[in-house]
Structures are given as C-alpha cells and as structure tokens.
C-alpha positions as CSV (number, residue, x, y, z in Angstrom):
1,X,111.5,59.1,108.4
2,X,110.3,61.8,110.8
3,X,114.4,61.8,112.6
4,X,115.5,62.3,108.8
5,X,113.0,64.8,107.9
6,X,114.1,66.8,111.7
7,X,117.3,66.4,110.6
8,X,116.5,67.8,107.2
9,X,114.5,70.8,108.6
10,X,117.5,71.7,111.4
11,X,120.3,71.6,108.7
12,X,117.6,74.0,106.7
13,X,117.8,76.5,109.5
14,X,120.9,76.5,110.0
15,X,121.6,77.0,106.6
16,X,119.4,80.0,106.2
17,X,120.2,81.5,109.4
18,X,123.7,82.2,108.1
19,X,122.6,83.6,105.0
20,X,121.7,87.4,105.2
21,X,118.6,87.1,102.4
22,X,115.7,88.6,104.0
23,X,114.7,91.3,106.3
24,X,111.6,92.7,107.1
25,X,111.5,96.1,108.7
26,X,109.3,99.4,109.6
27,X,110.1,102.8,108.2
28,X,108.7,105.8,109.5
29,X,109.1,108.5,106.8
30,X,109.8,112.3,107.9
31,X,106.7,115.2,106.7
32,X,110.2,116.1,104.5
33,X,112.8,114.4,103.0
34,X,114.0,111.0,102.3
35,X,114.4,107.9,104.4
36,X,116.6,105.1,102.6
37,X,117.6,101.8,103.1
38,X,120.6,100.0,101.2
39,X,121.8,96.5,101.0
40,X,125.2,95.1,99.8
41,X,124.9,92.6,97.5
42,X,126.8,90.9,94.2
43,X,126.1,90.5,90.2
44,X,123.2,87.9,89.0
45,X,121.6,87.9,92.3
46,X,116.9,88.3,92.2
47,X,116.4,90.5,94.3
48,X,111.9,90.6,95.6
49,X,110.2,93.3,97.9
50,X,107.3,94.4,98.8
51,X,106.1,97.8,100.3
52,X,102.9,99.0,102.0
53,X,101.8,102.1,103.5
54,X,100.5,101.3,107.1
55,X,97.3,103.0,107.6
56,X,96.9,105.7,110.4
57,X,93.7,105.6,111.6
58,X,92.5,108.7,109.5
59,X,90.2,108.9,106.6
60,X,92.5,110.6,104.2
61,X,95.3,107.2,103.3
62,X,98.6,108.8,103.1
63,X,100.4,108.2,99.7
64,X,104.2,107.8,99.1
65,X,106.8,107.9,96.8
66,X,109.7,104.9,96.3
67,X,113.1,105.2,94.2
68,X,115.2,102.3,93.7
69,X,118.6,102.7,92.3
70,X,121.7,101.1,91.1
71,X,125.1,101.1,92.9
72,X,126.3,103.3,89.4
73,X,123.4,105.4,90.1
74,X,121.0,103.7,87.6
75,X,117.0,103.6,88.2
76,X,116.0,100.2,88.9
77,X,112.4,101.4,89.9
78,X,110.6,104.4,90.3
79,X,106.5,105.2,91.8
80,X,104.7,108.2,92.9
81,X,101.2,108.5,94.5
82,X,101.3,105.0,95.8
83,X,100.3,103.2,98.7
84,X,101.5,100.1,98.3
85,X,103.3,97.9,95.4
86,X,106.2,95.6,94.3
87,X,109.6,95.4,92.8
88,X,111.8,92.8,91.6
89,X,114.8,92.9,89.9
90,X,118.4,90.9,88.8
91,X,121.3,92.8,90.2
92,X,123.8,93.8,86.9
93,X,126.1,95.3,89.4
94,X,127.5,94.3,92.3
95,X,127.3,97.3,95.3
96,X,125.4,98.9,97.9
97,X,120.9,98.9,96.1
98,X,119.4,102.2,97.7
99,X,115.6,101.6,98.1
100,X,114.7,105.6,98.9
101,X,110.9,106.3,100.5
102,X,109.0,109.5,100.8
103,X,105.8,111.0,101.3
104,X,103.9,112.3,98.3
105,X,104.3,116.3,98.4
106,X,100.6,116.8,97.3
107,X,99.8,114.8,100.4
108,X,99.4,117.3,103.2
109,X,97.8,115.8,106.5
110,X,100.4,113.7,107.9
111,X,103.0,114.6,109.8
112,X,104.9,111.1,109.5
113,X,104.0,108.1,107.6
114,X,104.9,104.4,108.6
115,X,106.1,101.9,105.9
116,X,106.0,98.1,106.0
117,X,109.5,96.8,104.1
118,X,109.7,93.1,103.2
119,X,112.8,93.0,101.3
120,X,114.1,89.5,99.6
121,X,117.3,88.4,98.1
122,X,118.7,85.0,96.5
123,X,117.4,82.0,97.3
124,X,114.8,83.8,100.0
125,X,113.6,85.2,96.9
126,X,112.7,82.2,95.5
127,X,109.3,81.1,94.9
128,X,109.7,77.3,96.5
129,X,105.5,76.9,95.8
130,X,106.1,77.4,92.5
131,X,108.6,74.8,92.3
132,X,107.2,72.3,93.9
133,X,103.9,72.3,91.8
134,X,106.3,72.3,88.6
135,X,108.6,69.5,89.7
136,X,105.8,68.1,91.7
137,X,108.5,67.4,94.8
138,X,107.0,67.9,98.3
139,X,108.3,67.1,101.8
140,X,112.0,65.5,102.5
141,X,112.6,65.9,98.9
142,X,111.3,69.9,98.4
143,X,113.8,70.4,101.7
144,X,116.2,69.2,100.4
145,X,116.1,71.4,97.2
146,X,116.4,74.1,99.7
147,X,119.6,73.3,101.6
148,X,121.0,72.6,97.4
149,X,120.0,76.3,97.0
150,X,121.2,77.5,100.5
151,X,124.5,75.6,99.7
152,X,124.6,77.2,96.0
153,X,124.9,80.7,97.5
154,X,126.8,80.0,100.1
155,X,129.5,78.8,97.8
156,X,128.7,82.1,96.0
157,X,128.8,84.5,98.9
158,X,132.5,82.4,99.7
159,X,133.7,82.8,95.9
160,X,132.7,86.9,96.3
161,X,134.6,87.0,99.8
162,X,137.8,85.4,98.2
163,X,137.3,87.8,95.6
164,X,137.4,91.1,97.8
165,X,139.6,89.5,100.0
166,X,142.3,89.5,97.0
167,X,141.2,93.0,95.9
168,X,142.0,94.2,99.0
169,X,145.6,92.9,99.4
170,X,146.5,93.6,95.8
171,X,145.3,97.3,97.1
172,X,147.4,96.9,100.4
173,X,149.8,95.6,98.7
174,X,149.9,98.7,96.3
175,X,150.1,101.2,99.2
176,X,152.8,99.4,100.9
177,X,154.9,99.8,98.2
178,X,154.0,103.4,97.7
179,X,154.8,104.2,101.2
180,X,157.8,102.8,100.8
181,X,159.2,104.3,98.0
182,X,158.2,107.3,99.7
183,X,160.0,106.9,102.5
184,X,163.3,105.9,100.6
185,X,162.5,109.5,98.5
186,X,162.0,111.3,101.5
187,X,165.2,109.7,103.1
188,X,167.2,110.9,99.8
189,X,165.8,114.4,100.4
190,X,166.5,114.8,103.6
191,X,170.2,113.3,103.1
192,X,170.6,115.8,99.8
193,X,169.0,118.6,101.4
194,X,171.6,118.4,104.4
195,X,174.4,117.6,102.0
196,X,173.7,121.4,100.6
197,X,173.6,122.6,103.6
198,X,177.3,121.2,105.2
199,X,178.6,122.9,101.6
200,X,176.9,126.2,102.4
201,X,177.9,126.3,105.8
202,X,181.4,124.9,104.8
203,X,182.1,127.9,101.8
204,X,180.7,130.3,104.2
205,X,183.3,129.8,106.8
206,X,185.9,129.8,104.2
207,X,184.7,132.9,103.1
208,X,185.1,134.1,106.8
209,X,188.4,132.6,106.7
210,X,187.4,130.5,110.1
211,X,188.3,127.7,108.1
C-alpha cells in the first residue's frame, strides 16, 4: 500500500510538473504607470487568483488598482482602492488574459509598491478539499482523481496544440502559394517587360536604318 500510494504521488508530480497551471510571483509596481502580467491560455478553462498588497513597514498601507481583461479587450474584472482581493473566472476566449496592477493615484507616499500574485489555472484551480468532503474520497483514491484531472487537460492542452499546429500550416500553406504565384507574375513581367523593350530597340534601329 505505501509503494502504490509512492507510486501514486510520483506519477502526480510528474503529471503536474508538465502542466503550466500555477505560478506565484512578486510585482513591484512603478509610483506611475502600469505593470501587467498575461498568460496564454484556451476556451472553457477556471481560471483562480489571488492578490495582496505587501505591507512596507509604514503606517499609511499603500492601496492599488487591478484590471483584468479579455484577449478581445473585454473587462473580466476591475478594483480600485484596494489592498488585497480575488478573482475568478471561465475563459470564453481563447488568447493572451492581461492582469494589469497599479498604484491608486490618491495614494501619494510610496514611491513603489510590492504585490503578492498567486495566479491559478485548470485543474490547479481546482478545489480538491472540496471534493473530497463531497465525494468523501481521501488518500490513494483522492490521488488518483488528480492524475484523472491532470490527464483530462493534458489531452486538452494536446487537442489545442494539434489545433494550432493545423492553423499554422493551413497559413504556411497559404503563403507558399502566394509567393509563388508571385514569383510566376513577377517572372511574366520581367519576360514582357523585356519583350517591349527588344521591339523598341529593334524599331529604333530600323528607324536608323542600322538594321
């Protein structure tokens, strides 16, 4: 039982390690303008983060502003005056999601602030406590539902590389065929445009009688 549940746990991390659905990181906002991060990622996928002003050390707590928009430019989520919060969200769209940060205007004593980033995606996303308690599954078995998950959106992830993949010959494809009927109308310019010009130069040394 403890081999298998090693086992279990190994394949887990494996799994996950190869799945890009999670990332934690520390933003230090400018005294003016916008810092943003941006993530890649496909239709009908939950995406969970959390955000959190990191305190200073002075008495006056800095405040910020967040922005989160769409790869078509819609607002997915949108704060002012806050130091710290949540947002969640189903991606419609599949693109780059632009998480934008910056400090509140009315706040005037810092000259940088530092932000705390826990951003989620898919099945990292996924409240497994939740689950368990519902299904009442634990251990070996709870594991388990995780690698089914891990191996749900890896299949995904596969099924959306396939799709660009084909996108992007169908559009090679495309060009090569436009550069190449290019190139055979560029050929039958150059070969009319000399054609005129053997007939000029011929009817003009007629015309000099050196012919």
């Amino acid at each position: 039982m403890g081999k298998m549940m090693l086992c279990t746990l190994g394949i887990s991390l494996c799994l996950f390690s190869i799945i890009p659905s999670a990332f934690g990181i520390w933003l230090t906002l400018p005294s003016s303008g916008t810092k943003c991060v941006s993530e890649e990622i496909q239709t009908n996928v939950v995406v969970l983060t959390d955000y959190v002003v990191i305190p200073d050390g002075s008495s006056l707590q800095p405040s910020i502003g967040v922005k989160v928009t769409s790869p078509y430019g819609n607002n997915l989520y949108y704060k002012e005056n806050t130091t710290h919060g949540n947002f969640a969200f189903t991606t419609q769209e599949t693109g780059n999601y632009l998480a934008c940060f910056w400090i509140d205007p009315h706040y005037q004593g810092a000259k940088e602030v530092s932000v705390s980033l826990d951003w989620k995606t898919g099945i990292a996303a996924k409240d497994w406590e939740s689950v368990a308690r519902k299904e009442k599954i634990e251990g070996v078995e709870l594991e388990l539902r995780k690698l089914e998950g891990a191996v749900e959106a890896i299949h995904e992830n596969l099924l959306y590389l396939k799709g660009r993949e084909a996108e992007m010959r169908a559009v090679s494809e495309r060009t090569n065929t436009r550069v190449a009927w290019f190139s055979i109308m560029s050929l039958g310019i150059c070969i009319g445009v000399s054609g005129l010009q053997l007939w000029h130069l011929k009817r003009f040394f007629q015309k000099k009688k050196l012919i």
